[in-house]
C-alpha positions as CSV (number, residue, x, y, z in Angstrom):
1,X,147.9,96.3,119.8
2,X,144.5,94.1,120.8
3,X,141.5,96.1,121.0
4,X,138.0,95.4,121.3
5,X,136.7,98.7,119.6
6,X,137.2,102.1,118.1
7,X,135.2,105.2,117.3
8,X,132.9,105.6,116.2
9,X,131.9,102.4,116.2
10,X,132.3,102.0,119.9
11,X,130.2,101.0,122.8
12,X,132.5,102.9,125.7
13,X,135.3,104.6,126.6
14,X,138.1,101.8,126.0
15,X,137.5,102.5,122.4
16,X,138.0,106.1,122.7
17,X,141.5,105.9,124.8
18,X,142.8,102.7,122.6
19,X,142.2,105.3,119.7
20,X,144.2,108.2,121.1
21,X,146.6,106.3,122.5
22,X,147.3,104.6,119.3
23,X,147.8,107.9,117.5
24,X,150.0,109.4,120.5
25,X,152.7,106.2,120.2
26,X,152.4,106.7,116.1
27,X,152.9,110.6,116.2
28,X,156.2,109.6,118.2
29,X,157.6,106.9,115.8
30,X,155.9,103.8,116.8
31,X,154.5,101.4,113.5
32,X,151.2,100.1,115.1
33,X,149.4,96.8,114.2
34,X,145.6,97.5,115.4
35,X,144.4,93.9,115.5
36,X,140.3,94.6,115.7
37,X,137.3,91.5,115.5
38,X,135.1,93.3,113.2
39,X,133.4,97.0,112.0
40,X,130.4,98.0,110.1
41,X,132.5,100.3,107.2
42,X,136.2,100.1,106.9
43,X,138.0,102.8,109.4
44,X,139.6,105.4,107.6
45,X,142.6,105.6,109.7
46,X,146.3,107.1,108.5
47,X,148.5,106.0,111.4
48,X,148.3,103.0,112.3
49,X,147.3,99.5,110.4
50,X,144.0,98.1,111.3
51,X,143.6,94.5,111.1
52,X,139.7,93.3,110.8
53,X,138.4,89.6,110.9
54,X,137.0,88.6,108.0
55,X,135.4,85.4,108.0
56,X,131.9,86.4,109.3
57,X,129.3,89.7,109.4
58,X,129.9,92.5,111.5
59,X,126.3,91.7,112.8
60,X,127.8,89.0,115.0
61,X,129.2,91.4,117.4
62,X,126.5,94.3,116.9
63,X,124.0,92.3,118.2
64,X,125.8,91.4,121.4
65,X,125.2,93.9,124.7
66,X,126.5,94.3,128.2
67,X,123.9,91.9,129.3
68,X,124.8,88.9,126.7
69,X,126.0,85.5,127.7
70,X,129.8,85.4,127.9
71,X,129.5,82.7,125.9
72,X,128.0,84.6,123.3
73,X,131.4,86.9,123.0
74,X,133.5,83.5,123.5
75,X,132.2,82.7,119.6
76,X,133.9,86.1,118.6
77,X,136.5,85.8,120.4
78,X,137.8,82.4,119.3
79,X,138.0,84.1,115.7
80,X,139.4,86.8,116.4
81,X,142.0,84.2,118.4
82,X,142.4,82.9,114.7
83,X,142.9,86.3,113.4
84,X,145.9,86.7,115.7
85,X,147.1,83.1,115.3
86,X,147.2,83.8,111.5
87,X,149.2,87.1,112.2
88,X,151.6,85.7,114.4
89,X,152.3,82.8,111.9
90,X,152.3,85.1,109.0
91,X,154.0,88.5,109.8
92,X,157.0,89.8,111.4
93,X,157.1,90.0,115.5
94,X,155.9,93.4,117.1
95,X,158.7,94.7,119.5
96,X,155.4,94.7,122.2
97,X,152.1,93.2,122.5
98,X,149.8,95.4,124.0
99,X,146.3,94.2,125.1
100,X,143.8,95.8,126.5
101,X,140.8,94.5,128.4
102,X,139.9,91.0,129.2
103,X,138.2,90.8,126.0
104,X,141.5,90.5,124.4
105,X,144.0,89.0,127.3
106,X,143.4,85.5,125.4
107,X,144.5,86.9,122.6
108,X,147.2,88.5,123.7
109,X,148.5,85.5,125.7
110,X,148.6,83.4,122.5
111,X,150.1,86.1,121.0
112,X,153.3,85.9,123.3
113,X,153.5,82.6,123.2
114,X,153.4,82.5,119.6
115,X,155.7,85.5,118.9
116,X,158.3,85.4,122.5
117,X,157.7,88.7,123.2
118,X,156.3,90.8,126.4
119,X,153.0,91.3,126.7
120,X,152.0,94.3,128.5
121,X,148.1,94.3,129.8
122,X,146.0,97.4,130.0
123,X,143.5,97.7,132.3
124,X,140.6,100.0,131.9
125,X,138.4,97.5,134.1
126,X,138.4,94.0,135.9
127,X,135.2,92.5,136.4
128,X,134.6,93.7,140.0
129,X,134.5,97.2,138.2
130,X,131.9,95.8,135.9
131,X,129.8,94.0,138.7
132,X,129.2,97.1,141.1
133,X,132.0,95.7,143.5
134,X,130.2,92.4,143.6
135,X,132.5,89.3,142.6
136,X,131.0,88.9,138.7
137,X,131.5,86.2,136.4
138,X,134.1,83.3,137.5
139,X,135.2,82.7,133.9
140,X,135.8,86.3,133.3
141,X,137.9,86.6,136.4
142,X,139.7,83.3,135.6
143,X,140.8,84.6,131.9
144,X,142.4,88.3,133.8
145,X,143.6,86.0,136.0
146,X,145.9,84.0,134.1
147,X,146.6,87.2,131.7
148,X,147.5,89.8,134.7
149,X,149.7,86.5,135.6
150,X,151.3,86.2,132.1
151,X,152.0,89.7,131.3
152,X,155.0,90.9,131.9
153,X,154.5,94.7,132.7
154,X,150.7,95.9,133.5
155,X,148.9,99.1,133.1
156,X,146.4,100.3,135.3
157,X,144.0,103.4,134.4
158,X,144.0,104.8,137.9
159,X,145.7,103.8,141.5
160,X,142.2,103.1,142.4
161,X,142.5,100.2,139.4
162,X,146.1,99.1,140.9
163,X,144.9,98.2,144.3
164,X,142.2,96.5,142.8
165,X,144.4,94.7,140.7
166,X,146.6,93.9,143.7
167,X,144.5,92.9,146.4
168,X,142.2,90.7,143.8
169,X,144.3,89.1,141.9
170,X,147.9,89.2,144.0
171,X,149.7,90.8,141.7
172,X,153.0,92.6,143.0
173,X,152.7,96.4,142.9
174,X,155.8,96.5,141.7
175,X,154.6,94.9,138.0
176,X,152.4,97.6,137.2
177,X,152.6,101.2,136.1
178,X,149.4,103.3,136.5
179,X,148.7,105.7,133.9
180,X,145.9,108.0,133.6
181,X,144.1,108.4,130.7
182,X,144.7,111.2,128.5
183,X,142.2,114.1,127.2
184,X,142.1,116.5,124.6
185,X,139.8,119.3,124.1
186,X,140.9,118.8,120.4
187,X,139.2,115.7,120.0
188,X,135.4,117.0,121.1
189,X,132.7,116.4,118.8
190,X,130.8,119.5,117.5
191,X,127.2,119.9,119.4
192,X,125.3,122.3,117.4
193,X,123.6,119.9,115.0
194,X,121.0,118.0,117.2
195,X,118.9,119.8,119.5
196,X,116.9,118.9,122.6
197,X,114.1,121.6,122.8
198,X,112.4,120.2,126.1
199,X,115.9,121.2,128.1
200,X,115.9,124.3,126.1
201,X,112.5,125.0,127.6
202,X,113.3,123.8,131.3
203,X,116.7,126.1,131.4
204,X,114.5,129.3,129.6
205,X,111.8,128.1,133.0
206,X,115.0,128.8,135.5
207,X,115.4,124.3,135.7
208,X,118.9,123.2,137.2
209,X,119.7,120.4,134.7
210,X,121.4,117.5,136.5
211,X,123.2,114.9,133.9
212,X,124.3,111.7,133.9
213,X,126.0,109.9,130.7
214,X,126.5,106.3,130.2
215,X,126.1,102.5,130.3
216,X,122.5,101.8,132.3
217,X,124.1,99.1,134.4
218,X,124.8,98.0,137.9
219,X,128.6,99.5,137.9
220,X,126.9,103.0,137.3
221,X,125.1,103.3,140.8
222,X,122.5,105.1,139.0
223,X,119.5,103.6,141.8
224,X,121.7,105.6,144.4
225,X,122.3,108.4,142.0
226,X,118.4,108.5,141.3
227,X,117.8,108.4,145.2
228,X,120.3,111.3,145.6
229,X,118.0,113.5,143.0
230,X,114.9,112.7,144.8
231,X,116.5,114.1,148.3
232,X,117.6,116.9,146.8
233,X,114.3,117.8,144.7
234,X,113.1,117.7,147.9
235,X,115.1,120.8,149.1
236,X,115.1,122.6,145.6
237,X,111.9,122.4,143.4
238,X,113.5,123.7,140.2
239,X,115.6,120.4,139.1
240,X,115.4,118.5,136.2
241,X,117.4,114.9,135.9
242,X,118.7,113.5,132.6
243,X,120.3,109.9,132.2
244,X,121.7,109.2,128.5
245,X,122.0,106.4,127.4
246,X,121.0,102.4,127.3
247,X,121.8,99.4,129.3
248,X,119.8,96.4,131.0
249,X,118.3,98.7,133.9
250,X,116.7,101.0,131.9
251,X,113.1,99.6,133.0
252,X,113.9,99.2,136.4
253,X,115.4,102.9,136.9
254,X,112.8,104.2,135.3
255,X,110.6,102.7,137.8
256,X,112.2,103.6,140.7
257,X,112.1,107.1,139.6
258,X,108.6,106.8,139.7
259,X,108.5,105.3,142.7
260,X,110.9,108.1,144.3
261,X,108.3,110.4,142.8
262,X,110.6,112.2,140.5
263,X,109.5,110.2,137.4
264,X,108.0,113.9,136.0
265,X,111.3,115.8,136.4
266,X,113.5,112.5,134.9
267,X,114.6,112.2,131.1
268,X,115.8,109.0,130.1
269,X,117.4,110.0,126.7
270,X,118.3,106.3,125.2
271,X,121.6,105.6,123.4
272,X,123.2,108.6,121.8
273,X,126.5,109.0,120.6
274,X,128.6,111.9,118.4
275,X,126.9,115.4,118.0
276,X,124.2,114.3,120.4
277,X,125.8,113.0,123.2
278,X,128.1,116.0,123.5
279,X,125.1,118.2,123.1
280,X,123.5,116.3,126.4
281,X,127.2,118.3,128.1
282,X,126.4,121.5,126.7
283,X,123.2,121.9,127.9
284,X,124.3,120.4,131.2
285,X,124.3,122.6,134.4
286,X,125.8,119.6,136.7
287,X,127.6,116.4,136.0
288,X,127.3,113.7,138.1
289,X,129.2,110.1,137.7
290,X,127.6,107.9,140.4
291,X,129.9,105.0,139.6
292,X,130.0,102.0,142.6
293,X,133.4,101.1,141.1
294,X,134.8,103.4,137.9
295,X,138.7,102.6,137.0
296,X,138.9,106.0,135.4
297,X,135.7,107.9,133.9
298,X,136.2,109.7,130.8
299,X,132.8,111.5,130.8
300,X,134.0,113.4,134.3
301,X,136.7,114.5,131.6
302,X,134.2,115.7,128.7
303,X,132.3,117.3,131.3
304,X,135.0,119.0,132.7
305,X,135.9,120.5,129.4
306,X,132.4,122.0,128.9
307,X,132.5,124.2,132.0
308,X,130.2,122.0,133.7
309,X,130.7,121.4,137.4
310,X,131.2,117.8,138.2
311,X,130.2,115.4,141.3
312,X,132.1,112.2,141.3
313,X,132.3,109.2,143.6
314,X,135.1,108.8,145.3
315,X,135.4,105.0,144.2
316,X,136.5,106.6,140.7
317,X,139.7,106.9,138.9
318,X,138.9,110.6,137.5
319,X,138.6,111.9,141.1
320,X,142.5,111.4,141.0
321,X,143.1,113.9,138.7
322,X,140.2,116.4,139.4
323,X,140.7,117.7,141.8
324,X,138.1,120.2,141.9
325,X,135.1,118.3,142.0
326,X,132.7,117.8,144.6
327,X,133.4,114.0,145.9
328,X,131.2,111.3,147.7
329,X,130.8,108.2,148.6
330,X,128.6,106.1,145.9
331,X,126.1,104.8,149.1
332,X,125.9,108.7,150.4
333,X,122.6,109.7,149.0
334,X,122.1,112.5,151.6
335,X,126.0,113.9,150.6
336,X,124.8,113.9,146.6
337,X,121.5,115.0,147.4
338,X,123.3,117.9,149.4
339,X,126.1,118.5,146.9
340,X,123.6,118.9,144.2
341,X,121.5,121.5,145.7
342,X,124.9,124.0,146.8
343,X,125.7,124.2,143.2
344,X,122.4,124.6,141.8
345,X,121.9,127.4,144.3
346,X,125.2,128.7,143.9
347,X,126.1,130.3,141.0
348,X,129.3,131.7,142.3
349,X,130.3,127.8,143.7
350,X,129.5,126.7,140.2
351,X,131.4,128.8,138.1
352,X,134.6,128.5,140.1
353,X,134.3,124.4,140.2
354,X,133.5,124.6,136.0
355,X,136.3,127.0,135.6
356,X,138.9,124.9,138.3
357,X,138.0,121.5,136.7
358,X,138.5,122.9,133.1
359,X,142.2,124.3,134.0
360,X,143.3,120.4,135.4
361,X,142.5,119.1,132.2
362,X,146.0,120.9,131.3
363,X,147.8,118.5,133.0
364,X,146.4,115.4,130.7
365,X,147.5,114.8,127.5
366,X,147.8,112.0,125.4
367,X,151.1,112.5,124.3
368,X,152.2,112.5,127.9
369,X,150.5,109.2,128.2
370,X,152.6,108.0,125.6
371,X,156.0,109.0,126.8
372,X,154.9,107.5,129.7
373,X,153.5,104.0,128.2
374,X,157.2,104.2,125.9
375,X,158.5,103.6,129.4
376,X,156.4,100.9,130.0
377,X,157.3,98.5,127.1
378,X,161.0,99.3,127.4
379,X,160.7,97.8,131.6
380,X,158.4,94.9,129.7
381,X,160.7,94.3,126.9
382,X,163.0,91.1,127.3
383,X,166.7,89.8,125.9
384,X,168.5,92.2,123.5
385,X,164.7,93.1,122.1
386,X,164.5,96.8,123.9
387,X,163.3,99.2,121.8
């Protein structure tokens, strides 16, 4: 398996599913190679092997963000190209190769040409996803391109993700298998070591608090999710907006919410992650995920499980499976505007969505992921090599 990341040393949600997914395939049999560029402390990990690059400093990559050069990750990835050159010239073949991401399709192509056997590709987002729907970086799009073309079986995260994947980059329906992501309530952090006493003070004045959690970038929609706020502050005075987390717009939203004149009722946490991000759901009375284009959205999911009502976009791979939240389109600042004021004014509206979203996250598990992704490698595997 070709991963990027892991918790906790992880910038997103890829980390987070490549984690539980792992452990799903090894709790039913499967002996997993993690191959992994670099981490800050070894990962204390009991099923499943994790293979590091060694020959340079973690700081390499912890000093790269979403905003970087692509040439800038090219230098890590060409040694962590080595790594998986050395491994394939070194070890026994893997039944499967499974990559996930662009970050590691180069890998992973090398890797089945090293090794003749089927590489399956997961996608958890092409780089339309990661532009806001705009066309993104060529070189980026050539590299899931050729890898999309070169696998033999592909996963997408949501059918949203497939017909992306299809209509982008031509690629038959028939070659990939969409699998939602997993959840379980299981894996939550505990919130009750950090606190936030300025939203404790807003919910004790009778404040909605309105949330948003994740990457400040372009894919997020967060102008248009800041544009919805402002139409519904208009309508309901006792609203108070939170954004956690960092990314490359940071300055600019915070501007515009000063310019959309809700710059006093807007908290612009920074990065948090463990305790205190899933503190920011707790204390949440609304969830919103404003996403232009989102493949799945595994902090719908989070939400979800802490009874929080949720308002997604309907350009989203999580309003596949929740069925139960409010939907709209990413541009409709009037509809989230709107949607945002019925459930702060409803408290009947909002306990039924936090309760009806919480039961769907029943019918997502992990371990049915892994059945499921079992299937896939056997319809990818080639020859007399079927597992």
């Amino acid at each position: 398996m070709l991963g990027w990341e892991l918790p906790p040393h992880n910038a997103g949600g890829m980390g987070v599913a490549c984690y539980h997914l792992a452990k799903a395939l090894a709790s039913r049999g499967m002996k997993i190679d993690f191959m992994l560029p670099a981490a800050p402390a070894p990962f204390d990990i009991d099923f499943m092997d994790v293979h590091e690059v060694k020959d340079h400093q973690f700081e390499d990559i912890k000093k790269l963000t979403y905003s970087d050069d692509v040439h800038s990750i090219f230098k890590v990835q060409d040694k962590y190209l080595a790594q998986v050159h050395h491994y394939a010239r070194t070890e026994e073949p893997p039944d499967v190769i499974h990559a996930h991401d662009w970050l590691t399709l180069r890998a992973g192509m090398l890797a089945k040409q090293l090794m003749n056997r089927p590489l399956v590709a997961q996608v958890h987002a092409t780089e339309f996803d990661r532009s806001g729907g705009g066309y993104g970086n060529p070189i980026i799009h050539e590299i899931e391109q050729h890898g999309l073309m070169m696998a033999d079986k592909i996963i997408a995260v949501s059918h949203y993700t497939k017909q992306v994947i299809m209509e982008q980059y031509g690629i038959p329906a028939d070659k990939i298998d969409v699998l939602h992501n997993g959840f379980s309530l299981d894996d939550l952090a505990a919130a009750d070591e950090v606190s936030y006493k300025y939203l404790d003070m807003l919910h004790e004045m009778g404040y909605t608090i309105v949330s948003t959690i994740g990457r400040l970038t372009l894919q997020k929609g967060l102008t248009h999710f800041l544009e919805g706020c402002a139409k519904a502050a208009e309508k309901h005075e006792k609203l108070c907006f939170v954004l956690a987390g960092d990314g490359e717009q940071r300055d600019e939203l915070i501007a515009r919410a000063a310019e959309l004149g809700i710059g006093d009722k807007t908290i612009f946490t920074g990065f948090v992650r463990g305790s205190a991000w899933r503190k920011i759901y707790d204390l949440s009375d609304i969830f919103v995920m404003s996403s232009i284009s989102e493949p799945f959205g595994i902090t719908a999911l989070e939400a979800a499980a802490h009874y929080t009502p949720i308002i997604i976009t309907k350009s989203s791979g999580a309003a596949e499976v929740l069925g139960h939240a409010l939907t709209y389109d990413y541009w409709d600042t009037d509809r989230l505007g709107q949607c945002i004021v019925d459930v702060a004014t409803s408290l009947g509206l909002a306990k039924q969505m936090a309760e009806d979203t919480y039961a769907e996250l029943d019918t997502l598990s992990w371990s049915s992921l892994a059945d499921k992704c079992i299937s896939t490698y056997q319809k990818a595997a080639i020859g007399d090599h079927i597992l």
